[in-house]
C-alpha positions as CSV (number, residue, x, y, z in Angstrom):
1,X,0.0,0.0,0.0
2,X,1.3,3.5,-0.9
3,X,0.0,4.7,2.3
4,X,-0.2,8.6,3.1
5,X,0.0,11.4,0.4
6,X,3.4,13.2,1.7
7,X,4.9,16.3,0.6
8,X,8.7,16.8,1.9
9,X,10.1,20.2,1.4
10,X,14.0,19.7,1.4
11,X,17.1,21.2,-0.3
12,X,20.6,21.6,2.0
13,X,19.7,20.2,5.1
14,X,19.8,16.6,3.8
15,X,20.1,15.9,0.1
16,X,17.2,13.7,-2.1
17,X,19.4,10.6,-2.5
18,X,19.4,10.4,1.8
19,X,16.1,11.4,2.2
20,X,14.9,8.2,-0.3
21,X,16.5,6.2,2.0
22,X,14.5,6.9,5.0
23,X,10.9,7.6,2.9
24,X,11.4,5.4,0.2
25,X,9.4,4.4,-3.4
26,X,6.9,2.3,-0.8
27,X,5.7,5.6,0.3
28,X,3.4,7.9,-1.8
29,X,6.1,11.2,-1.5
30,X,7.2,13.9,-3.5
31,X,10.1,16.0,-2.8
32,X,10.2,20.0,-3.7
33,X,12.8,22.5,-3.3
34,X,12.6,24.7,-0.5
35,X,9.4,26.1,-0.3
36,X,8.5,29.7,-1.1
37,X,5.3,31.9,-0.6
38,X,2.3,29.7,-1.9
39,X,4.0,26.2,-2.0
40,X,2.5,24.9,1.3
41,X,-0.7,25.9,0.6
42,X,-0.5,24.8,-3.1
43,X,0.6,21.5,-1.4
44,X,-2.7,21.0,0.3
45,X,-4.9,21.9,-2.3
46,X,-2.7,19.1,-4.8
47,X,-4.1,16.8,-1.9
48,X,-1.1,16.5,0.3
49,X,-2.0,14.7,3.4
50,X,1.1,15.1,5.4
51,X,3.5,18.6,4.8
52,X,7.0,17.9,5.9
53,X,8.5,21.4,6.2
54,X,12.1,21.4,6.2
55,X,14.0,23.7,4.0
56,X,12.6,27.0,3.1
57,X,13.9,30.5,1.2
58,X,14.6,33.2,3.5
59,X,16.0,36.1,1.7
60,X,16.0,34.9,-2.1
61,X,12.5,34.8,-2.4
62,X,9.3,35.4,-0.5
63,X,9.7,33.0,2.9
64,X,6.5,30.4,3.6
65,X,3.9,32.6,5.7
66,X,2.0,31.5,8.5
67,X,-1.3,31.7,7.4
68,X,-0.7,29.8,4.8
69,X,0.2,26.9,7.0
70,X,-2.4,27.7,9.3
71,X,-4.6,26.9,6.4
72,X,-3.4,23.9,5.7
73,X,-3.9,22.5,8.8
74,X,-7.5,23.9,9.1
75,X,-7.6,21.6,6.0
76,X,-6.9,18.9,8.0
77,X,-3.1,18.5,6.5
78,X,-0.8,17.5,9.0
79,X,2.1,19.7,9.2
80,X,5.4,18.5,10.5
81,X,8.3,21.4,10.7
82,X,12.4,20.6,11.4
83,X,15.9,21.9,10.7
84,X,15.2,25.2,9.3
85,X,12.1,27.0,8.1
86,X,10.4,23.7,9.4
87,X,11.9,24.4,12.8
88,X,11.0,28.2,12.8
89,X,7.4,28.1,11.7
90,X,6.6,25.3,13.8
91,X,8.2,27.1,17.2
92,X,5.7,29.6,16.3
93,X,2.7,27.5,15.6
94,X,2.7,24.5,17.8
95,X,-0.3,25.9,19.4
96,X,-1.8,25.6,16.4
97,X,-1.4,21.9,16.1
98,X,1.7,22.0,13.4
99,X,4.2,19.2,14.7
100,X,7.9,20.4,15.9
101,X,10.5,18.2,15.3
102,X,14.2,18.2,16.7
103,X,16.7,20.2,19.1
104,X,16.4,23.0,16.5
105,X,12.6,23.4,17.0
106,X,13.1,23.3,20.7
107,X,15.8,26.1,20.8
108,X,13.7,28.2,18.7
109,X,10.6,27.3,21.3
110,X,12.8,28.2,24.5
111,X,13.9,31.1,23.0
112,X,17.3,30.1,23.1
113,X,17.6,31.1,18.9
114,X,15.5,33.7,18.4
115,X,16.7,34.9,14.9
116,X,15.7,33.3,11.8
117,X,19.3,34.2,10.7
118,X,20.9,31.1,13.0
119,X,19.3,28.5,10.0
120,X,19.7,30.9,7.0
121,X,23.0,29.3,4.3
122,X,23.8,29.9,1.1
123,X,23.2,27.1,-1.5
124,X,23.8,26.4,-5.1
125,X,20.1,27.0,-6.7
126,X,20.3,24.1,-9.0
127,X,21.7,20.8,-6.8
128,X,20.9,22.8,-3.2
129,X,24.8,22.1,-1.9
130,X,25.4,24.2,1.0
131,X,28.2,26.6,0.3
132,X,28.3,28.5,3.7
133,X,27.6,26.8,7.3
134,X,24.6,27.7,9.6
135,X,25.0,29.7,13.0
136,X,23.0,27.3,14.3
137,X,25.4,24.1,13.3
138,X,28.7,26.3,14.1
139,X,26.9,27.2,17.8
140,X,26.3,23.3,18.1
141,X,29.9,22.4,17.4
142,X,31.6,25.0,19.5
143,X,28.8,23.5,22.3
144,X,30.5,20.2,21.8
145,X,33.9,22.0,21.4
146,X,33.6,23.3,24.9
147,X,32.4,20.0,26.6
148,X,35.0,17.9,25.3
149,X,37.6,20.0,26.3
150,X,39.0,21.1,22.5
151,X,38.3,25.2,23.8
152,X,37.0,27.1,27.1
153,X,34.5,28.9,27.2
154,X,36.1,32.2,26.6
155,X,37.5,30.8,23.2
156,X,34.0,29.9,22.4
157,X,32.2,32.4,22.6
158,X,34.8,34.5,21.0
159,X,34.7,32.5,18.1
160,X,30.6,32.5,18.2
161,X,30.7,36.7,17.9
162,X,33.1,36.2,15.1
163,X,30.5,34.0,13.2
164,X,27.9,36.2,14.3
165,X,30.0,39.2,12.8
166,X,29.8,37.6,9.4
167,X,27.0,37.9,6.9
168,X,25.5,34.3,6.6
169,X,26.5,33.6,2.7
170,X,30.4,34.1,4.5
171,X,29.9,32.0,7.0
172,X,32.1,29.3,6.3
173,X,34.9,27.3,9.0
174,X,37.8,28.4,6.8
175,X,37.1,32.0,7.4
176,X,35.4,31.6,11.0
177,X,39.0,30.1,11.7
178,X,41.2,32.5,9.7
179,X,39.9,35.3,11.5
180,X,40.2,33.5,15.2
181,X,43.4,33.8,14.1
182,X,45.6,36.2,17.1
183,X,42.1,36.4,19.0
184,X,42.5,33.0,20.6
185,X,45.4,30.7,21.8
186,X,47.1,29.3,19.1
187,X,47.0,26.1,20.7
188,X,43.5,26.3,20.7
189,X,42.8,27.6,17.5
190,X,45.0,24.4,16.2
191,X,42.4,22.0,18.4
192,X,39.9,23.3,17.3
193,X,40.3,23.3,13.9
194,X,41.3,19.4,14.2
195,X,38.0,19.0,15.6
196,X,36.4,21.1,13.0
197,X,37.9,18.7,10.3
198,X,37.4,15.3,12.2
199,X,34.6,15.7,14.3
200,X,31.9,18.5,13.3
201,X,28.9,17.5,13.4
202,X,25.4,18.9,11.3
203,X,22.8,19.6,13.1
204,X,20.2,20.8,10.8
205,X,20.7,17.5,9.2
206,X,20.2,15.5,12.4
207,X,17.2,17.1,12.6
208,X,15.8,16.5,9.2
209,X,16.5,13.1,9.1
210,X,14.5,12.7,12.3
211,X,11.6,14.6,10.7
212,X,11.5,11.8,8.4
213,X,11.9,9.3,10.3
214,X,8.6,10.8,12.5
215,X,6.8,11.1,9.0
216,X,7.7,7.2,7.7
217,X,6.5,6.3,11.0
218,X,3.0,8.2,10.9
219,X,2.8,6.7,7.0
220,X,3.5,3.0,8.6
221,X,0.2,4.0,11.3
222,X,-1.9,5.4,8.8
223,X,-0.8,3.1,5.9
């Protein structure tokens, strides 16, 4: 059985070829780009039946609003957000019965990220590669940094307002690191940069691959 009628929203958080592994052809799913203005909406009136909100535009192109996922789920859709947009819109409309998935989500919802900035990349418009790294993932990894010992907690959070200092499409390890550069030990700097190469992890695509897991799950239910 094909089961649920799933629309997946994705682009750099977690390529196609990854996502098929987790939803695969037994499932009745398209994938889109990242959605703009109108695609969620559009999505439940093509008879979606599930809405799994991942990647979205921000600044290229008018960003998903909330009323049209409001009116989705008044349509009965069920709306599942993570990683980016996904995360954001569903932090802010929880209440409304769209479904939050990840730590992402939850930092948004405690108000720990507040700024829609922390998710926003820069990605190649035709195969979605990210070509500049996330606040959000670089704030994770100097989180892990910290509690395995690689930097204090002074050299983290100087490197955070060095991220923070850069416009997101700039945001990339190489530079983050260049610039550390005479503003923390050098001993540090070289940890950390081993642990940069070795060891970081992505957290927006931890998070997406969760979302799908939570929507193969509610296809296996409802299937």
């Amino acid at each position: 059985m094909k089961g649920t009628r799933i629309v997946v929203f994705v682009g750099p958080s977690v390529d196609k070829e990854t996502a098929k592994e987790i939803l695969d052809a037994e499932c009745d799913v398209e994938y889109l780009p990242p959605a703009k203005r109108g695609d969620v909406s559009r999505a439940a009136n093509d008879g979606a039946e599930i809405v799994c909100l991942i990647d979205g535009v921000f600044f290229q192109d008018s960003a998903v609003a909330h009323r049209e996922i409001l009116y989705a789920l008044k349509k009965g859709v069920r709306v599942i957000g993570s990683s980016s947009m996904g995360a954001l819109r569903a932090s802010e409309l929880d209440l409304y019965g769209m479904e939050g998935v990840g730590k992402i989500y939850e930092w948004y919802k405690s108000g720990k990220l507040v700024s829609d900035d922390e998710v926003a990349l820069f990605f190649d418009p035709v195969y979605f590669k990210p070509l500049s790294e996330p606040l959000v993932n670089i704030r994770y990894n100097l989180r892990i940094a910290e509690a395995e010992g690689v930097i204090d907690r002074d050299a983290c959070e100087k490197v955070l307002r060095i991220a923070k200092s850069l416009y997101f499409p700039d945001r990339t390890y190489q530079r983050i690191l260049d610039a550390a550069g005479g503003v923390i030990d050098d001993d540090a700097l070289k940890r950390f940069r081993r642990f940069i190469e070795a060891e970081k992890r992505d957290l927006k695509m931890e998070d997406a691959i969760e979302a799908l897991k939570r929507v193969r799950d509610i296809n296996e239910v409802t299937a």
